[in-house]
MIZA-270274 format. One record per residue (C-alpha): residue in three letters; x, y, z; residue number from 1. Coordinates in Angstrom, 3 decimals. Layout:
BEGIN
   aa        px        py        pz    i
  ala         X         Y         Z  NUM
...
end
This chain:
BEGIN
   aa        px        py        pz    i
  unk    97.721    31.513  -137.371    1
  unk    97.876    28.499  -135.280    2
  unk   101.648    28.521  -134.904    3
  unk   101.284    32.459  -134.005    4
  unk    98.564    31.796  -131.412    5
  unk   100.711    28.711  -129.479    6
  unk   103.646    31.082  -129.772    7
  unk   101.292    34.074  -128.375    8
  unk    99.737    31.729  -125.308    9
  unk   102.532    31.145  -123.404   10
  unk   103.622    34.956  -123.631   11
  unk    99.994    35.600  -122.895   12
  unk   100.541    33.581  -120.155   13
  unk   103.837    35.248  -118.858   14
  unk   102.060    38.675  -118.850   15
  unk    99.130    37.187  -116.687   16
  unk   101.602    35.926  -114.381   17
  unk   103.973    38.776  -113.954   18
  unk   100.794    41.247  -113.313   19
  unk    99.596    38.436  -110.443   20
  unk   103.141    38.751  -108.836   21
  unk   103.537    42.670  -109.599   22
  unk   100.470    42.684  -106.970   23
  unk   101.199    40.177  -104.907   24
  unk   104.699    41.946  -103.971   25
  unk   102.593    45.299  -103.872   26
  unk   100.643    44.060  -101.143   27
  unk   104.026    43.166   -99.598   28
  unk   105.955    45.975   -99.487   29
  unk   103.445    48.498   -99.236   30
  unk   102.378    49.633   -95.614   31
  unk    99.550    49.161   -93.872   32
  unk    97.417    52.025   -93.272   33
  unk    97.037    52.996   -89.830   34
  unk    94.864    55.223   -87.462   35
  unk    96.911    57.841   -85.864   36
  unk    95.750    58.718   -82.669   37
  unk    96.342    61.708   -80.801   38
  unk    97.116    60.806   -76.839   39
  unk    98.205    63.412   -74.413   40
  unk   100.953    62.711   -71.583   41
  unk    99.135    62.072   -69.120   42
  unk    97.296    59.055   -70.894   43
  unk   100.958    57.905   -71.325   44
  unk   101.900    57.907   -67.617   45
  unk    98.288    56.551   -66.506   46
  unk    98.495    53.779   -68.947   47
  unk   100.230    50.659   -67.920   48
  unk   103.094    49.155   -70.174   49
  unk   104.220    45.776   -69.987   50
  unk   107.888    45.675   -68.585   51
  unk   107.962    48.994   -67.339   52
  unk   110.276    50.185   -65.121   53
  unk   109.830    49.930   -61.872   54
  unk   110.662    53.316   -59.892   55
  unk   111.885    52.759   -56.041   56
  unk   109.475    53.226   -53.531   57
  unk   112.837    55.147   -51.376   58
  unk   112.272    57.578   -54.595   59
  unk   111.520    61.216   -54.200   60
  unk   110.659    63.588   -57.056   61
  unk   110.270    66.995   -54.645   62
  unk   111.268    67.988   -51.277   63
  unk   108.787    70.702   -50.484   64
  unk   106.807    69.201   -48.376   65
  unk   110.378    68.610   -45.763   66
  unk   111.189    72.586   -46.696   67
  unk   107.444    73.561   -45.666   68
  unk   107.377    71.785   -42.508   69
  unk   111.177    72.822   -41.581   70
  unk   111.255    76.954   -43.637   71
  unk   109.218    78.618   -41.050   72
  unk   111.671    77.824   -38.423   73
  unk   114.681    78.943   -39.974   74
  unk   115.425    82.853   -39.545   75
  unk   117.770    85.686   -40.891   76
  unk   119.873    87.469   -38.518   77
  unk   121.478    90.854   -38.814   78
  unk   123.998    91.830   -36.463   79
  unk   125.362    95.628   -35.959   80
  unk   128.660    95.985   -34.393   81
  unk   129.852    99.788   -33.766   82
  unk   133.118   100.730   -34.615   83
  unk   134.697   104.228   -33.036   84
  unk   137.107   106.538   -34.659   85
  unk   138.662   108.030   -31.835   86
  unk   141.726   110.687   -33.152   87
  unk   143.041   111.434   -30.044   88
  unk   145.760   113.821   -31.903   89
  unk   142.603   116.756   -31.942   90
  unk   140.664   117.311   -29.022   91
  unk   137.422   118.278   -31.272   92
  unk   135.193   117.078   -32.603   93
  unk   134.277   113.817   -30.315   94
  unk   134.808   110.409   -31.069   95
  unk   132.514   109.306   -33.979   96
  unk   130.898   105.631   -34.243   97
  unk   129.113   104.125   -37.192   98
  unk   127.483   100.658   -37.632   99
  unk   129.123    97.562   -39.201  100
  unk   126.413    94.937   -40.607  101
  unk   126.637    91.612   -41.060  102
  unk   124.811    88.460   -41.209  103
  unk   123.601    85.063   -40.571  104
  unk   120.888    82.787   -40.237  105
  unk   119.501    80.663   -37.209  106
  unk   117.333    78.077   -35.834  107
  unk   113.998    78.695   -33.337  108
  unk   113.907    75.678   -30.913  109
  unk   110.898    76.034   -29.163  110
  unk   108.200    78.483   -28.006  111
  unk   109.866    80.132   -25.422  112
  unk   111.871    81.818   -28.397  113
  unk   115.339    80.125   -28.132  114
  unk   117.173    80.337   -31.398  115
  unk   120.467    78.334   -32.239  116
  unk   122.737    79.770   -34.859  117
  unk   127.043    79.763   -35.062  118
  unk   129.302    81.915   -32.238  119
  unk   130.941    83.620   -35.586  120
  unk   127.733    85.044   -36.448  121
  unk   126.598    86.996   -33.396  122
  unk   130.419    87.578   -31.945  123
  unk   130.917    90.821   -30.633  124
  unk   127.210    92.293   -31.697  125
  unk   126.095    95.161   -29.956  126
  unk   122.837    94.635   -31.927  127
  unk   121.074    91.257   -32.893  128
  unk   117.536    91.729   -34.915  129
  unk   116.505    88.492   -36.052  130
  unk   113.718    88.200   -38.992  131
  unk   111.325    85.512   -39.473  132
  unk   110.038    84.188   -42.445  133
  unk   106.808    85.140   -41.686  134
  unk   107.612    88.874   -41.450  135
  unk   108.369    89.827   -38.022  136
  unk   111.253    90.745   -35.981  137
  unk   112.879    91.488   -33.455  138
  unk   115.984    91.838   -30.903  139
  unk   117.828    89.429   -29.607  140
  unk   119.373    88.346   -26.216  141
  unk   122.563    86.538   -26.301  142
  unk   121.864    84.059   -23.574  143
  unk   124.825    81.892   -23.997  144
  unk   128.472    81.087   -26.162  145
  unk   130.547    78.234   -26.871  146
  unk   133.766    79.561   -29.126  147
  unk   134.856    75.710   -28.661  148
  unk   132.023    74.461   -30.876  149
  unk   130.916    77.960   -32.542  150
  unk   127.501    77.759   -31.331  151
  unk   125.521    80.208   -29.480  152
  unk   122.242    80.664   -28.223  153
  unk   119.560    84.006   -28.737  154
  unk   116.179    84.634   -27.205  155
  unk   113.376    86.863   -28.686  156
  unk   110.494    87.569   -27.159  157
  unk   107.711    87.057   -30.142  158
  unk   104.714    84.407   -29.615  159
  unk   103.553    81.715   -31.713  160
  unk   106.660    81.081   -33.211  161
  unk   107.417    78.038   -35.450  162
  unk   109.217    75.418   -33.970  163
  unk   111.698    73.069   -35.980  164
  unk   112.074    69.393   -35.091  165
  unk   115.543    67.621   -33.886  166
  unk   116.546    64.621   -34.528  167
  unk   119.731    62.971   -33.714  168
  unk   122.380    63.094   -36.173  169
  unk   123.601    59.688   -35.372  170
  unk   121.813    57.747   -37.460  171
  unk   122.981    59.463   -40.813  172
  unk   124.316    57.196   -43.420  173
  unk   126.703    58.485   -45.911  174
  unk   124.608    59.236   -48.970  175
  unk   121.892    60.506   -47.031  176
  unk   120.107    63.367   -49.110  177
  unk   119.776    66.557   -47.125  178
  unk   118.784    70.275   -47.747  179
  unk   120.600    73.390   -45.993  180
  unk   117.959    76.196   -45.279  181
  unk   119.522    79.781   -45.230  182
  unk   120.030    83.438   -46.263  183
  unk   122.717    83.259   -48.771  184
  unk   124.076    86.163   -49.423  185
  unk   121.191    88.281   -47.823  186
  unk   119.350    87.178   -51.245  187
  unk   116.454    85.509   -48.775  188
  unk   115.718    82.142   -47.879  189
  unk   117.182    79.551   -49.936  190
  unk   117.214    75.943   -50.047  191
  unk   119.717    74.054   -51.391  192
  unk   119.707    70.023   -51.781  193
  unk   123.240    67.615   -51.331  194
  unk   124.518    64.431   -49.441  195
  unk   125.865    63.652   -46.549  196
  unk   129.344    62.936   -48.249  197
  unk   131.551    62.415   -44.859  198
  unk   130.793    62.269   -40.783  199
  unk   133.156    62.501   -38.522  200
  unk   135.346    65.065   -39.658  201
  unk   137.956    65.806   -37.418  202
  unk   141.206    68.448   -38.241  203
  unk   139.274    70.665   -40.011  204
  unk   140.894    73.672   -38.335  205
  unk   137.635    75.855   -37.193  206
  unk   137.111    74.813   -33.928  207
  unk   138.611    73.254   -30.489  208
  unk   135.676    70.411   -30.486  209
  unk   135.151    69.536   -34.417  210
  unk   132.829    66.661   -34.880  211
  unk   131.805    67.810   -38.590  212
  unk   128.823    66.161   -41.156  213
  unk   130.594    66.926   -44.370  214
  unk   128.321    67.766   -47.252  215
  unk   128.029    68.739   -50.802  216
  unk   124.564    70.694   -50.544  217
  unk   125.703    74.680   -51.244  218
  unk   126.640    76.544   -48.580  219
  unk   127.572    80.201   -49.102  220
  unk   127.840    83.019   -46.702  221
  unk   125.045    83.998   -44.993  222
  unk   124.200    80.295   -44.980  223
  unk   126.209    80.234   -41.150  224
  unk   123.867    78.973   -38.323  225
  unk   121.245    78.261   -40.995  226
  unk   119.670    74.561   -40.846  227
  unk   120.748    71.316   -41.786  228
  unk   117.366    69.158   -42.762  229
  unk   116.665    65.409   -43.578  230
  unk   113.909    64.815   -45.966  231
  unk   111.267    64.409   -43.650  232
  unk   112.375    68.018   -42.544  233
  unk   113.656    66.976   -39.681  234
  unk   116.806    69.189   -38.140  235
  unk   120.049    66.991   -38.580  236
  unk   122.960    69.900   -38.322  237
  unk   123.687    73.559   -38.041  238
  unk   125.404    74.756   -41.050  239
  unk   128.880    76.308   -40.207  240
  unk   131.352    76.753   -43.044  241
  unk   132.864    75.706   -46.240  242
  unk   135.999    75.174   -48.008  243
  unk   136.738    77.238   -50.762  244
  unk   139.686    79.197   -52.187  245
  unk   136.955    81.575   -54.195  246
  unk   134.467    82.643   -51.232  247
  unk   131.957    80.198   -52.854  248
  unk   130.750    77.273   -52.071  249
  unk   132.982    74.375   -54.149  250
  unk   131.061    71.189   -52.769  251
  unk   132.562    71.067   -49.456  252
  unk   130.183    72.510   -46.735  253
  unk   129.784    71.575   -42.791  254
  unk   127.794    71.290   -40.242  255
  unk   128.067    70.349   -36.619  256
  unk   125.551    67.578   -36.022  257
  unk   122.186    67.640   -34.427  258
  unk   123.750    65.454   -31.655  259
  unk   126.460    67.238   -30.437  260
  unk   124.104    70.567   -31.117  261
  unk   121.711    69.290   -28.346  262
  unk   124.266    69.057   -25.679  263
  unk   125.920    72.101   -26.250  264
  unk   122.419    73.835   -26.672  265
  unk   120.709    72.659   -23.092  266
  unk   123.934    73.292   -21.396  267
  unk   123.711    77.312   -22.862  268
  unk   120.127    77.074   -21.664  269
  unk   120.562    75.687   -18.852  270
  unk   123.547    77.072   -17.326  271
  unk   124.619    79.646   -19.678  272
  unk   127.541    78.207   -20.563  273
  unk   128.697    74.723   -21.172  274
  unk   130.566    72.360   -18.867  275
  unk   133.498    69.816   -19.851  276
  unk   135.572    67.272   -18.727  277
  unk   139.428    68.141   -18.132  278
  unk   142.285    65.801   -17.216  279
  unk   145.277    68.865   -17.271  280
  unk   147.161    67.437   -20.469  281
  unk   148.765    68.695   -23.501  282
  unk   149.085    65.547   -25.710  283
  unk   150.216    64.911   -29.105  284
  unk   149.591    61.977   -30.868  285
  unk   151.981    59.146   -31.421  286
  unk   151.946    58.611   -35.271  287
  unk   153.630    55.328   -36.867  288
  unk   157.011    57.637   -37.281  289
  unk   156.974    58.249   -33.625  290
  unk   156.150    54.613   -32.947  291
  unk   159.229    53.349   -34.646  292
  unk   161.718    55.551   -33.050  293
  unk   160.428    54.378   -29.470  294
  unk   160.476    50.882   -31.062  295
  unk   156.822    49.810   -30.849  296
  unk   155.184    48.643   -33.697  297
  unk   151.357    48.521   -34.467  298
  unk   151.170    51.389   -30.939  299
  unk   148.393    54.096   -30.886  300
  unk   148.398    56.420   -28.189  301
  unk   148.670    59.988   -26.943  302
  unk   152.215    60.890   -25.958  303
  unk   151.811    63.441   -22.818  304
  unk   153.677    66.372   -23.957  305
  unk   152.684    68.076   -20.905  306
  unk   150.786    67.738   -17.454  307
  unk   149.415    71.175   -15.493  308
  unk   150.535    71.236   -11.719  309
  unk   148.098    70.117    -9.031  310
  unk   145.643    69.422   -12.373  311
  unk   143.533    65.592   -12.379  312
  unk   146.326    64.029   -14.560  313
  unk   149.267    65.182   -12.307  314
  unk   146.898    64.267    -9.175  315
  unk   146.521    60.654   -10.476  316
  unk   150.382    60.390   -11.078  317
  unk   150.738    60.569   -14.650  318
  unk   153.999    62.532   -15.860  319
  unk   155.628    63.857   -19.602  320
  unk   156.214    61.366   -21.747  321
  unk   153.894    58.589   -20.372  322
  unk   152.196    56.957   -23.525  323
  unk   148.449    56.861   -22.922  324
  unk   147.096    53.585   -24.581  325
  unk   142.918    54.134   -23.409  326
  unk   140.788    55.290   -21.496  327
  unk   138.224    53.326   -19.767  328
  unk   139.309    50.414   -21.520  329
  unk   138.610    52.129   -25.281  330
  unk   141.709    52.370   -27.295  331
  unk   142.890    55.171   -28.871  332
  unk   142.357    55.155   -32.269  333
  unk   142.105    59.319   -32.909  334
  unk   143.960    61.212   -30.565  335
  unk   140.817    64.292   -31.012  336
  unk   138.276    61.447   -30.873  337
  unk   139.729    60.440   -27.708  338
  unk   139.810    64.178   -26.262  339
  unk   136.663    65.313   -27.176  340
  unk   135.264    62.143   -25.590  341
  unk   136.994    63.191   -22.490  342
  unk   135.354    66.343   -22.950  343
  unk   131.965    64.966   -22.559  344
  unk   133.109    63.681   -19.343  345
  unk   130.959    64.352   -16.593  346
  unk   133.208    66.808   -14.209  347
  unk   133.535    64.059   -10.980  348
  unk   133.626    61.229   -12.870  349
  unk   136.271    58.278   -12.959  350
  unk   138.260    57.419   -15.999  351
  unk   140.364    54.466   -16.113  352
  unk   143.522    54.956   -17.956  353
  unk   145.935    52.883   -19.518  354
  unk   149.456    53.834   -20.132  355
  unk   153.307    53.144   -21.036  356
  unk   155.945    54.512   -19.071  357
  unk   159.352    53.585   -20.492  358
  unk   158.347    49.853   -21.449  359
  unk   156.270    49.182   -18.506  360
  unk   152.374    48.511   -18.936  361
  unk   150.595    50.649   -16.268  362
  unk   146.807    51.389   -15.498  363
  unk   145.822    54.145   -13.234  364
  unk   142.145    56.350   -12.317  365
  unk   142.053    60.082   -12.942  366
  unk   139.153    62.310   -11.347  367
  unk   138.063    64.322   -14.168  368
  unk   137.797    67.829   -13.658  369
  unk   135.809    70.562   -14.608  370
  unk   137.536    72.559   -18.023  371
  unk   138.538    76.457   -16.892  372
  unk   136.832    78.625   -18.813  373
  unk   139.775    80.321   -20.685  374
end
């Protein structure tokens, strides 16, 4: 019995000792109860977390309150244009007519009812309603036209209108965020949000003058004359037209800037029609090709392909194939850059010019003149 019970201790022992670590590792492995609580989202946001990310202040989760101030400024237009079947093979019945509709969308400038919108839209309407967001409408006068820049100015004769707010274009930046206001489609207003993506854009093919923002915001048809806004719904450009190969708008949309807008839109006021600078030149522009076959190397200039009889040019003694180098001491750098700045010219003014004429280094004075109307 003795031997049985020393033999029986230590295995008495062992038992006692695997139960204590059987529980001990229990206690280990086993999970700790916890409380569930239910917290709704908002909790979550309102509660601070350490490390959190830090949103920027430049951050902007909704434009509506740019598209409230800028909407009620931004109207549909509807042009009719008649079109007459005249079959002068019968003598009866008389010619018959029938409206053509089309349409657009437009800017109101101020109180007195001025509305810009695009030349393309209202060209060759015998009948201009424009619609306001608000409801009303009514005809439009065409006060004045510029097919150079495809802008044109309307009047209506409402009261109380809402008034959108310019501001100049200039001081875009490339990446800006913008929203284009419009009637897509006739579907109603629209807004749709992009970047600027490009300024500047020049050989775009639309117009004589192009100065064109580029942007990705969607532009469609019906969009044309609509607004360009910045975020603080501030007008930055008139919407114009896109590049597609479908009809639809592919990313590429522009818009002729708030700050060439403005000129263009007090000289329609104003005078009914806008004045420009004029020197009398056909030019072409010398590219690098050009530049080697007359031997010059790192040259950019305007060749003159052609100077108009008795015109400022030809007055100031500049002939065919003098190389223009600058003008008023700015070089040339893009031969429409340099034109349309021209353009912009005060008729009467001075411009200092800079030239080549078969090797020679030459510097003359034109007086600008005024640009003939066709």
């Amino acid at each position: 019995m003795k031997k049985f019970a020393f033999l029986a201790w230590p295995a008495l022992c062992g038992i006692l000792i695997a139960l204590l670590i059987l529980q001990f590792r229990s206690q280990i492995i086993t999970p700790v109860p916890t409380t569930i609580t239910r917290v709704d989202i908002t909790q979550i946001r309102s509660a601070p977390v350490a490390n959190e990310v830090q949103i920027d202040k430049n951050f902007i989760r909704s434009y509506a309150d740019a598209v409230d101030k800028a909407a009620p400024a931004v109207v549909n237009i509807y042009i009719r244009t008649e079109s007459v079947d005249d079959n002068s093979n019968t003598p009866l019945p008389a010619p018959s007519s029938e409206f053509n509709s089309s349409l657009g969308s437009g800017v109101i400038l101020n109180q007195q009812g001025y509305i810009v919108t695009n030349n393309h839209v209202i060209d060759k309407a015998d009948e201009i309603v424009v619609a306001l967001q608000d409801g009303r409408e009514a005809l439009a006068k065409v006060i004045g036209t510029d097919p150079g820049t495809d802008l044109a100015i309307l009047k209506i004769n409402l009261t109380q209108l809402p008034v959108i707010m310019i501001e100049e274009s200039d001081s875009l930046r490339v990446g800006d965020v913008v929203l284009a206001i419009g009637n897509p489609f006739d579907f109603g207003q629209t807004v749709t949000k992009g970047i600027i993506s490009a300024k500047s854009r020049t050989s775009v093919g639309l117009n004589r003058y192009e100065n064109f923002l580029q942007t990705d915001a969607a532009i469609n048809p019906g969009n044309s004359g609509g607004a360009l806004i910045n975020t603080q719904g501030n007008l930055v450009g008139i919407s114009t037209a896109i590049f597609s190969k479908s009809g639809g708008s592919n990313g590429i949309g522009f818009a002729i800037p708030s700050s060439l807008a403005l000129k263009i839109m007090r000289n329609l006021i104003e005078d009914g029609r806008v004045i420009r600078g004029w020197l009398g030149v056909e030019t072409q522009e010398l590219t690098p090709q050009l530049a080697e076959s007359f031997g010059l190397n790192n040259v950019r200039g305007l060749i003159l392909a052609g100077v108009i009889t008795n015109g400022p040019a030809y007055n100031a003694g500049l002939q065919v194939g003098d190389l223009i180098l600058a003008f008023n001491d700015v070089s040339i750098i893009s031969g429409l850059a340099s034109m349309r700045s021209i353009a912009e010219v005060k008729p009467g003014s001075i411009v200092k010019v800079n030239f080549l004429r078969n090797g020679e280094s030459l510097t003359t004075n034109i007086l600008v003149g005024e640009r003939p109307s066709t």
